[in-house]
N, C-alpha and C positions, 0 to 999 in steps of 0.2 A: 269465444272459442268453444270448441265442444270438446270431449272424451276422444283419446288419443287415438281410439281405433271406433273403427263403424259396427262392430257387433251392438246388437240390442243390449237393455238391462238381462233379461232372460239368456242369450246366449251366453252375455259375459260370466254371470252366477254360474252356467252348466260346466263352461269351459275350465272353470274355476275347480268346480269340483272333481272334473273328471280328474285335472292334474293333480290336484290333492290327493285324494282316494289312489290313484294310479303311485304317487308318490309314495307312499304309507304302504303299499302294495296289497292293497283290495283288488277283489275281482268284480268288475263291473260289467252289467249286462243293461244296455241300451236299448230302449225306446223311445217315440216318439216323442213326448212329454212325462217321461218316467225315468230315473236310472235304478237301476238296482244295485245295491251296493253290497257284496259277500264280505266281511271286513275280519280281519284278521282280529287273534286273541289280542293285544292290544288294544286295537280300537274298538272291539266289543266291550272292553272295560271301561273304554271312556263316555263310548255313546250308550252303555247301557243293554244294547242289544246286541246279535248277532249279524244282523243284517238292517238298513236301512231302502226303502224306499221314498225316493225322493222326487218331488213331484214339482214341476216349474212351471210359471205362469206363461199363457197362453193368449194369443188375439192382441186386437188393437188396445185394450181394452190393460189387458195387462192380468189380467182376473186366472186364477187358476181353476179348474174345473172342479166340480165335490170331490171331496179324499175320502176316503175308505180307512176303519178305525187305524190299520198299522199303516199308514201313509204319511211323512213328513214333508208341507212344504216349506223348500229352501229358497230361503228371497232374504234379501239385506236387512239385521234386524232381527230375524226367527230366532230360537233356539238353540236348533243345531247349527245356524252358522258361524254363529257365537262361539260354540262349543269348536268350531273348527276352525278359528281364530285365535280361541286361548291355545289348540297346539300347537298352532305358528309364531307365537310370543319367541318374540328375539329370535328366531328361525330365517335364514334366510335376508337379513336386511343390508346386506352387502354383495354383489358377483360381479364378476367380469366373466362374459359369455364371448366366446372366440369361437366365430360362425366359418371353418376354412371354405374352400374355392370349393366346389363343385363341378360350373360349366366351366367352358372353355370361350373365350371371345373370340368374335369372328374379325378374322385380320386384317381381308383388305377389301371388307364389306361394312355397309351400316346393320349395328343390332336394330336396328328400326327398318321397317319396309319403305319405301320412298317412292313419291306421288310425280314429282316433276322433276327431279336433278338425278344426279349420277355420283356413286364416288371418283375422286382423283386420288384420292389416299388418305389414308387412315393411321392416324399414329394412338399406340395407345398404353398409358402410364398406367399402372398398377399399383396401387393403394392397398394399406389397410385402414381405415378411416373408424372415427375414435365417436360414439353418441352415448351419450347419457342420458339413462331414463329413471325419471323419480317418480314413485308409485306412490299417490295419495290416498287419505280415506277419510269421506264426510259423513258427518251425520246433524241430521237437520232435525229438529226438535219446534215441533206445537203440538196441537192437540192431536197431532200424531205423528211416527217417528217413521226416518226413511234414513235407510244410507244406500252410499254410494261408494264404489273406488274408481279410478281414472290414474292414467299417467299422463307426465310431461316428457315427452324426447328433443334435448337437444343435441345439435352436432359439435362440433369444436370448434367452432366460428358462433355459437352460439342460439343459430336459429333455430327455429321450430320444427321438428321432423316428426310429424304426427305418421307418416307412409314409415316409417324404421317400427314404430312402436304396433302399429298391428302386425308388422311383419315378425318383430318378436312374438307374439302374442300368438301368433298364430304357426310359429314353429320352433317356440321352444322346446317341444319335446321332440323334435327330428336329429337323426345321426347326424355324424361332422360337427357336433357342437362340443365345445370342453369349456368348462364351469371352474373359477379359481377364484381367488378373494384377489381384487381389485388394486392395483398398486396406481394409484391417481395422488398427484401434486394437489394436496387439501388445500392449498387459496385456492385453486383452478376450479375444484369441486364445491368451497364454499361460494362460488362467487355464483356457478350454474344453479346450486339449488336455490340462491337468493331470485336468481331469474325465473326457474321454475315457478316457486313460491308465488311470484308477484303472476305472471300466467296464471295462474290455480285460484288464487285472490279472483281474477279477472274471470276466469267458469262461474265460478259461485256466485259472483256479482249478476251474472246473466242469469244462472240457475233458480235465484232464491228471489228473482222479479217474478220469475213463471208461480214458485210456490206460494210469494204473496197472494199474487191474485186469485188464487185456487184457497187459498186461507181466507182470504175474504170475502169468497162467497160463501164460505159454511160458517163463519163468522156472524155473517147480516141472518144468516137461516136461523142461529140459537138465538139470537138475538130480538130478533121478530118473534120465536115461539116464545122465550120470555116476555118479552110485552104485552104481546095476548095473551097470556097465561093470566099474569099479575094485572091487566088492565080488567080480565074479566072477573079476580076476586076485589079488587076495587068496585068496581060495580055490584057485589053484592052486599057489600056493606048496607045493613040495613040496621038502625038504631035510632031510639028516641033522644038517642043524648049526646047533642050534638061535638062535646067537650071528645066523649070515649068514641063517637065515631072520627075522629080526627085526629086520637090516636093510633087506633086499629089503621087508616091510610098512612099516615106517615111512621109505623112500622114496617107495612107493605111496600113502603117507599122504598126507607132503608134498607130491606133485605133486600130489594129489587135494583139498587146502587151495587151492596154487596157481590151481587150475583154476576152483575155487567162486569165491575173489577174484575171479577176471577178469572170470567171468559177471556176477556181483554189481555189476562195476565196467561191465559192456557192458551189464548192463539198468538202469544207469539212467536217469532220464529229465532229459532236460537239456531248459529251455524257453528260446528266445530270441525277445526280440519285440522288434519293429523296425516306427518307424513310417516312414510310405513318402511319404505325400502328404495335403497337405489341399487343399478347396475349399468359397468362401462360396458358396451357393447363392442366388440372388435369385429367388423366388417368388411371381407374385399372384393377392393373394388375396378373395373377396369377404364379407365377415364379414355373415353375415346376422342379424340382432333380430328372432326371427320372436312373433310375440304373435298366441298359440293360443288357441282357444277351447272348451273341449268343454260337454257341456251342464248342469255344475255350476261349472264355474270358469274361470280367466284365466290365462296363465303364458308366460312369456318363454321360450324357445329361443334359444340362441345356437349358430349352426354356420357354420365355417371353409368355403367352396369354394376350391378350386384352379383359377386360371381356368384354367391350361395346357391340364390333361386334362377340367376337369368337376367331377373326384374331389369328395366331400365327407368333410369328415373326421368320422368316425362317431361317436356317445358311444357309451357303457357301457349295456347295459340293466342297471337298477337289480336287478333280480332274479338272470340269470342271467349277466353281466360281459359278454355279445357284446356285438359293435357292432352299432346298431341302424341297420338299412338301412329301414325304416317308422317313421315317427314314432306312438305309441301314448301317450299321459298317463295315468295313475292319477289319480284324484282326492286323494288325498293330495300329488301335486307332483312326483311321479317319471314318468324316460324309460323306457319298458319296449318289446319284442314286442308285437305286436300278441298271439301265444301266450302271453303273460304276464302275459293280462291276464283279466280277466270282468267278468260288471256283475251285483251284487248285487240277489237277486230282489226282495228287503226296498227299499231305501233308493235302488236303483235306480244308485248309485256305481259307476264303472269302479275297480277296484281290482286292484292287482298282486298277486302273489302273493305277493313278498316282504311285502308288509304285512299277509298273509292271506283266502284266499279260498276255501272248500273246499264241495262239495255237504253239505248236509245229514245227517248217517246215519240220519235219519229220514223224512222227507219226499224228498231226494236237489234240493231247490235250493238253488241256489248261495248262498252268504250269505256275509256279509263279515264283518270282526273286530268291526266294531261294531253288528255284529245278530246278534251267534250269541252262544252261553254253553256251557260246560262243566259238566257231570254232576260230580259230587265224587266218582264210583264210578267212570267210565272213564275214556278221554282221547278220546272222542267230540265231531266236532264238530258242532253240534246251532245251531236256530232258536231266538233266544231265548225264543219261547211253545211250547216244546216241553219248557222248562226251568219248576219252581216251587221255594222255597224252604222246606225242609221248618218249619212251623210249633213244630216244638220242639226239634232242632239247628240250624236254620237253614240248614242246607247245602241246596245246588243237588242238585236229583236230574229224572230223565228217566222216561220209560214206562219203562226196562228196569227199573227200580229201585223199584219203587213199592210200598206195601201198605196195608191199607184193616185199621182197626180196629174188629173186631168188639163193642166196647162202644159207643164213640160215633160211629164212620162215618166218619170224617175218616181224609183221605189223607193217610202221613206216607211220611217217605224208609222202605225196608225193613231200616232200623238198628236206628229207632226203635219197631218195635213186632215184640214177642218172638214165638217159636213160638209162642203160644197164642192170636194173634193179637188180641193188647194192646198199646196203645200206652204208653207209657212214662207221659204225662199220666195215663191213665186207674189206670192200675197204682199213681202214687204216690196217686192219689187216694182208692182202697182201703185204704192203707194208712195216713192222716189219719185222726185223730180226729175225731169227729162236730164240724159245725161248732153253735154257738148264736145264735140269732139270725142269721143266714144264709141266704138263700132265694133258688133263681133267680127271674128273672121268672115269673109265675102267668101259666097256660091254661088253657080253658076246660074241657081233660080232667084235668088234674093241678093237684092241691089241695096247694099245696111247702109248707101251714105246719101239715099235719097228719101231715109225712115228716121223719126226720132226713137230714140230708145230711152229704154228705162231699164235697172240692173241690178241685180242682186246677187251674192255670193253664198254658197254654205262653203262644207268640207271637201267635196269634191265640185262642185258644179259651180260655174259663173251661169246664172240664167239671164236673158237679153229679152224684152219684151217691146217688139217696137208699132210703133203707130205711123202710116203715111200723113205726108202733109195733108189741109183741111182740105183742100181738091179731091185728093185720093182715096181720105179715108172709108170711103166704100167700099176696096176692097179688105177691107179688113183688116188684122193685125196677124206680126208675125214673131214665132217663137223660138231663139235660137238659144241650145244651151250648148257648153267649151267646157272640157273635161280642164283638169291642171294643167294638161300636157298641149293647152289650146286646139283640142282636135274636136272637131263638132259630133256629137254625140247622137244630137235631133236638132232639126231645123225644120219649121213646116210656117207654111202660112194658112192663117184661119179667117173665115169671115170674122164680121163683127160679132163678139159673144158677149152673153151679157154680165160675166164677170171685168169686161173693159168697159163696158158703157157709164 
C-alpha cells in the first residue's frame, strides 16, 4: 500500500508546515518553492531568528535548488524540522474532529450523473459514520537517513479508507470543523491500531525493498573504489624481502576486511516506526437507495455522500476497476462506464464488456455474448446466424470455413469434405454395399425401384446414390438426398463420373 493520501513528499512537508506556523500564529507569505515565515516572539526564541525561509524540494528529482546564506531547507530529518517536532512533543496526539453537514442531498435525483437508467426513487439515510486515523512516523537509517510520515484511516467496519485520510488532510483547517478529545471504547481502539500497525508493517515492507536496492547500488560503488584503491597499493608493494613484503599485503588485507565490515555495517538499513497520533473522525453522511431503471430491468444502487464536501464515494466499475463518476447499468446487474458499455444490435441489451460485447467480424455489429457464436476453426467473434452446424461433425463453422459438395450439394464445415470435393457422407456411401429393398422417395423423373442404390446418413441428410442395372448403366448414376422430414431436398441424375467408376 502506499501513504494515505496522493500529495508528493514535498507537498506533504509544505502542507505540514504551513499548518504548523499558521497554528503557532506566524504570518506566512507564499511562493513558489519558498515560504516565508514572520514568526512570532515565541517562536523567534525557539528557532533562533526572527523570520524563517524555507525552501522545498523541487522536480522529479526531488533536489532543491541552491539556497542563499539565510535560506533553510525543510525536508524530513533537517534541523528545523526537528526543531518543529520537538514543539509538537505530546501535543496533539489524541482528536476527535466533527466535520458537520454542509450540502444538502438531492431527493429524488442521483448525486451522480447517469449514462442509461433513470431514477424511480431514491431513499436516503443519514449517517454520522465513525473512521479512525493513526498518524505514523519512520525513519530509515544507513548510510544515509530519511524520514517519512503516513496515516492509516480505518472505518468502523474496519477497512481501509485511504479517500477519508486525504480528505482530512486536505481540510482540516476548513470552517464547520469542532475538535474535542475523543471518547472511544479502548478495546475498539486497541484493536484498530493493532490493524493499522500491521498495514504500516506492510508500507514499510514495500518501502525498504525500493531503499534496498538503491542501498545497494552505492554499496557495490564504495566497495569497488575500495578494491581498486587497496588492489592498486597491493601492487606497489615493492621489497627484497619477501617475509616483510607479505606482511605489508596481509596488513593491506586486513584493513581492507576492516574496511568492507564497516561499509557493510553503515549500509545497512535500520527501520523504526513510531506511531505519533490518532484521531476519530465524525463524518455525515447521506446513504442514498437509488432504484434504477434502464429499459430491460430494475436495480438498486447504494452510494455513500459526504455531506461536508458533496464528495460521493465512488464504486468500482465492474469491468475496468475505476471509480465510476457516471452511473451506466449492464443489463446483466453490473456498475460500469458509460465507455464500458454498448447495446447489442440483436437483443438490444446494454452490456458490459466484461460480460462480453464485441462487433461482429462479419457483418462489424455489435453483438452480445448471448447472441453471437463461435466458428470451431477461428476464435472469431461472429452473429449467431452467421454461424451453422455442420450436418456431419456437428461443429459450428462460419462463411470462412465452408464447402459445397460436389456429389449432393450440401454445405458442410471444410473438414468434412475432401479435395475431390466429397463429402464425407457421400464418400462412405460409395463405399456401402448395394442396399436391397431400399429406395428414396420416387419422382416423377426417377424411377428408384429400377436403380440399385447405395446410402448413407449424417445429421440431417439420408444421401441415396444409385446405379442402373449392367444394361443401363450408361446413363449414368443418380443422386438423391431426404432431409429428416423425408422431403427430397436434391435429386438429379448424372452421367458417369469418375468418382463412381
Amino acid at each position: 500500500m502506499a501513504p494515505s493520501h496522493s500529495l508528493t513528499k514535498a507537498e506533504q512537508i509544505r502542507t505540514f508546515a504551513e499548518t504548523f506556523f499558521t497554528h503557532f500564529g506566524a504570518q506566512l507569505q507564499s511562493k513558489d518553492d519558498e515560504l516565508i515565515v514572520s514568526l512570532t516572539p515565541e517562536l523567534a526564541e525557539a528557532f533562533g531568528k526572527p523570520k524563517l525561509y524555507l525552501v522545498f524540494p523541487t522536480g522529479r528529482d526531488g533536489e532543491p535548488r541552491d539556497l542563499s546564506p539565510h535560506e533553510d531547507l525543510l525536508v524530513y530529518g533537517s534541523r528545523t524540522f526537528d526543531q518543529m517536532l520537538a514543539m509538537l512533543a505530546h501535543q496533539g496526539e489524541a482528536a476527535q474532529l466533527y466535520f458537520s453537514p454542509v450540502v444538502e442531498p438531492p431527493m429524488n435525483e442521483s448525486p451522480l450523473p447517469l449514462h442509461n437508467c433513470q431514477v424511480i426513487e431514491n431513499t436516503i439515510h443519514a449517517t454520522n459514520d465513525l473512521f479512525t486515523i493513526f498518524n505514523f512516523r519512520v525513519v530509515y537509517v544507513s548510510d544515509e537517513k530519511q524520514e517519512q510520515f503516513f496515516s492509516i484511516c480505518l472505518d468502523d467496519a474496519g477497512e481501509l479508507r485511504a479517500d477519508i485520510a486525504e480528505f482530512v488532510a486536505r481540510n482540516d483547517s476548513q470552517p464547520h470543523l469542532l475538535v474535542s478529545r475523543p471518547s472511544h471504547d479502548s478495546q475498539s481502539l486497541h484493536t484498530k491500531f493493532m490493524q493499522a500497525n500491521a498495514e504500516a508493517q506492510k508500507y514499510l515492507d514495500s518501502e525498504a525493498a525500493v531503499l534496498q536496492a538503491a542501498i545497494k547500488q552505492r554499496l557495490q560503488t564504495v566497495l569497488l573504489r575500495l578494491n581498486t584503491y587497496y588492489q592498486h597499493l597491493l601492487n606497489e608493494i615493492d621489497s627484497d624481502d619477501p617475509v616483510q613484503a607479505q606482511a605489508v599485503r596481509d596488513d593491506l588485507q586486513n584493513d581492507l576486511s576492516r574496511k568492507i565490515a564497516d561499509e557493510l555495517e553503515r549500509h545497512r538499513l535500520r527501520v523504526t516506526l513510531s506511531p505519533l497520533s490518532y484521531a476519530v473522525v465524525v463524518l455525515p453522511f447521506a446513504h442514498h437507495t437509488l432504484n434504477l431503471r434502464t429499459r430491460h430491468r430494475q436495480q438498486f444502487v447504494n452510494l455513500p455522500q459526504n455531506l461536508h464536501n458533496g464528495q460521493v464515494d465512488l464504486l468500482p466499475c465492474h469491468h475496468c476497476d475505476q471509480p465510476v463518476d457516471t452511473l451506466a447499468l449492464c443489463d446483466q446487474g453490473h456498475i460500469v462506464h458509460g465507455h464500458c458499455l454498448a447495446t447489442c444490435h440483436h437483443c438490444q441489451n446494454d452490456v458490459c464488456h466484461h460480460c462480453r460485447i464485441h462487433p461482429c467480424n462479419i457483418c462489424n455489429d455489435t453483438v452480445c455474448f448471448a447472441c453471437a457464436a463461435n466458428c470451431a476453426y477461428d476464435d472469431h467473434w461472429l452473429c449467431a446466424h452467421h454461424i451453422q452446424a455442420c450436418a456431419i461433425c456437428d461443429k459450428a463453422f462460419c462463411s470462412d470455413h465452408v464447402a459445397t459438395c460436389e456429389v449432393c450439394t450440401q454445405i458442410y464445415c471444410y473438414r468434412c469434405v475432401d479435395s475431390e470435393s466429397v463429402c464425407t457422407t457421400c464418400r462412405t456411401a460409395l463405399s456401402n454395399d448395394v442396399a436391397l429393398d431400399i429406395y428414396p422417395p420416387s419422382t416423377p423423373s426417377i424411377k428408384t425401384r429400377r436403380i440399385h442404390w447405395r446410402h448413407h446418413s449424417n445429421r440431417l441428410y439420408t444421401i441415396y446414390i444409385g446405379q442402373y442395372d449392367s444394361v443401363l448403366a450408361i446413363l449414368g448414376r443418380t443422386v438423391v438426398v431426404v432431409d429428416r422430414a423425408g422431403q427430397i431436398v436434391y435429386g438429379k441424375k448424372t452421367r458417369a463420373l469418375k468418382w463412381l467408376l
